[in-house]
N, C-alpha and C positions, 0 to 999 in steps of 0.2 A: 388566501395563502396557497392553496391545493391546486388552484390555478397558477399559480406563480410558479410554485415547484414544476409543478409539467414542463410547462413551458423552460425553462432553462434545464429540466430534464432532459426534453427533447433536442436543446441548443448541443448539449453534450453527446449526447447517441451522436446526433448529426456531424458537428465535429470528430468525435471518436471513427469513426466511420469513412470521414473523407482521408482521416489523417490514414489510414489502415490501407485503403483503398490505394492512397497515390503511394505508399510504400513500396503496395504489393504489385504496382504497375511501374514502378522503378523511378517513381517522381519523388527524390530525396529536398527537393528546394520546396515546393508548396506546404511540405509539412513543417517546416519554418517557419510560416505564418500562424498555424495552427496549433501545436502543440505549447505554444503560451498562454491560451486559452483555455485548453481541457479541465486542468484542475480548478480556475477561479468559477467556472460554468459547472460542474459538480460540487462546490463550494456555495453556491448560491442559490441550487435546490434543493442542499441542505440544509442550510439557514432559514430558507423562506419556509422550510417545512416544520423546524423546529420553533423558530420566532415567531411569535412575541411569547407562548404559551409558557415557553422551555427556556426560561434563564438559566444563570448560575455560570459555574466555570466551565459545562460540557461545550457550549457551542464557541467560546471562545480557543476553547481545546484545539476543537475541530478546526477551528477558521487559523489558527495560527501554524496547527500539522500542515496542512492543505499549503498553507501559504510556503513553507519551507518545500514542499515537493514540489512546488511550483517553481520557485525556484532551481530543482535541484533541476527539471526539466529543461531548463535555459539553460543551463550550463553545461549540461549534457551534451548540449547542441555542436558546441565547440570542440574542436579536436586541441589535442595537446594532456597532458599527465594534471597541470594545474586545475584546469575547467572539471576533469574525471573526476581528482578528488576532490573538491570543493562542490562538486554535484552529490554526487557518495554521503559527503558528511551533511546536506541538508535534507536527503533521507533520512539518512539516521536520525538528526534531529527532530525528525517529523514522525517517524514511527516511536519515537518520545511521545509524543504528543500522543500518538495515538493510545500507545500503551499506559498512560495517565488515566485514557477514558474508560481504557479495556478492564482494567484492575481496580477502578472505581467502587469502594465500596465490597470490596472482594474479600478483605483481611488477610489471616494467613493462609499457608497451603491446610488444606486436610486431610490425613489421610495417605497410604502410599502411591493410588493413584496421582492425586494432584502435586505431587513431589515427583513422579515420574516425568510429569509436566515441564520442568524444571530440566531434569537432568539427562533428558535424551536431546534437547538443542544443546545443552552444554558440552554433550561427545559430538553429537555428531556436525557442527560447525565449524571446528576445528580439522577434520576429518575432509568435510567437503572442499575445504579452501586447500589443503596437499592434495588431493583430488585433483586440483583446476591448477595445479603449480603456480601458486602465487607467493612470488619471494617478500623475503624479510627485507623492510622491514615494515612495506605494505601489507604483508599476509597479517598482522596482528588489525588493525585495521577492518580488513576485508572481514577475517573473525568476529570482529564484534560486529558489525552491518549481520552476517549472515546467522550470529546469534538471535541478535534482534528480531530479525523476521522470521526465528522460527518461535520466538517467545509471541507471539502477535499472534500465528497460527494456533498455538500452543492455550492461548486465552481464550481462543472458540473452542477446545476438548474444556479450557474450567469452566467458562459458561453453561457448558451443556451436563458437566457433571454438577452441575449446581442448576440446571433445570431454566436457565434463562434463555428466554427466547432471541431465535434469529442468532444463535448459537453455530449455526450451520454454515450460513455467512460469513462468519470470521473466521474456520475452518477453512473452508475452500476459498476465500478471499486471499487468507495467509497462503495456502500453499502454492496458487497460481501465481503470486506475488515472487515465491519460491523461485518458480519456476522460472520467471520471465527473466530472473536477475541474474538467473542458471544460463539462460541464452544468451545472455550478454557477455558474462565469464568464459564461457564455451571459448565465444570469438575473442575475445580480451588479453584474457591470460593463456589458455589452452591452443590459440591461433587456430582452429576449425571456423571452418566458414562453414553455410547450408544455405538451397535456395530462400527464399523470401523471408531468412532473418530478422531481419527491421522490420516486418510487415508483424512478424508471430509475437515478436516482443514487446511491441504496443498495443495490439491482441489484447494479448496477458495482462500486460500492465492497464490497461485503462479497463478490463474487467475483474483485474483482483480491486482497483481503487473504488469502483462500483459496490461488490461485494463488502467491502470494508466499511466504506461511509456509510452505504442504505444498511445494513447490519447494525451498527452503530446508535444512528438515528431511528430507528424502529425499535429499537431494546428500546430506549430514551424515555419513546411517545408512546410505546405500550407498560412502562414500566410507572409512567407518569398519569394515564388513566387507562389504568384497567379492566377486560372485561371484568362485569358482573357474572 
């Protein structure tokens, strides 16, 4: 199986990489071919890394978020408001998924740290989306997406104040995820352009998705045999 994960490990860098590349060289059609591929090819060094050892409901978790981002990437593809938000909302359903995994076992908050957790994506989500000038009655919408992804980031500070590992990961997994979805908005809503754009936002995005899944699946396989 350790072989198998590499290998579609590597499938992924390598895709990740051509897709960045032809971006960054202004070739917007080859990455058409490509980025239908990224996520099922990170999807499948996940599995091969967690199966057969690691049942239950995690890896189906996984395989079912993944599958929605996948998605949400197709659809991206396409220009028009329809394909935007019907991409948008197969994110969102897929950082469901994720946050299914992330809260897994987690119970309630404790504590006023772990409630702080809570309530600074809850100001400050709201805040970012007037920020980006996104009208009603999309901005409600956009709101929850960019709630989401700060509750996701927000699961790697409970992880880490509850001492589980690879804690770090879903921190900076979440906030380059932030980030990248912040460059999209920029151009989106805000109408700012910058050079190599499309290049920096699948950058982001396919190493906040790195971050997130190997984070994920390493709590899992270290949670499930522990050092001595």
């Amino acid at each position: 199986m350790k072989t198998l994960t590499k290998i579609w490990g590597i499938i992924f860098l390598l895709l990740s990489i051509a897709d960045v590349v032809c971006l960054a060289l202004g070739d917007e059609a080859t990455p058409m071919y490509i980025k239908p591929f990224l996520m099922p090819s990170l999807a499948a060094a996940a599995l091969s890394q967690l199966l057969p050892e690691n049942k239950g409901r995690m890896p189906i978790l996984l395989a079912i978020g993944l599958s929605f981002h996948t998605a949400g990437d197709i659809l991206l593809m396409f220009d028009g408001f329809t394909c935007f938000a019907a991409g948008l909302g197969s994110f969102l359903i897929g950082h469901f998924f994720y946050l299914a995994i992330l809260l897994s076992g987690m119970g309630g908050l404790k504590g006023w740290k772990e409630i702080l957790c809570l309530l600074v994506p809850m100001v400050l989500a709201p805040v970012l989306v007037m920020l980006f000038g996104v009208e009603w009655p999309f901005s409600a919408v956009v709101t929850i997406y960019a709630f989401t992804l700060m509750i996701v980031a927000a699961c790697g500070v409970l992880w880490a104040l509850r001492d589980k590992a690879f804690a770090t990961r879903i921190i900076v997994g979440g906030i380059i995820f932030i980030i990248s979805d912040s460059l999209i908005a920029i151009s989106s809503f805000a109408g700012i352009d910058f050079p190599f754009r499309h290049a920096l936002v699948m950058l982001t995005y396919v190493t906040a998705e790195w971050l997130l899944v190997s984070g994920m699946v390493r709590e899992r396989i270290s949670s499930t045999h522990p050092r001595p």
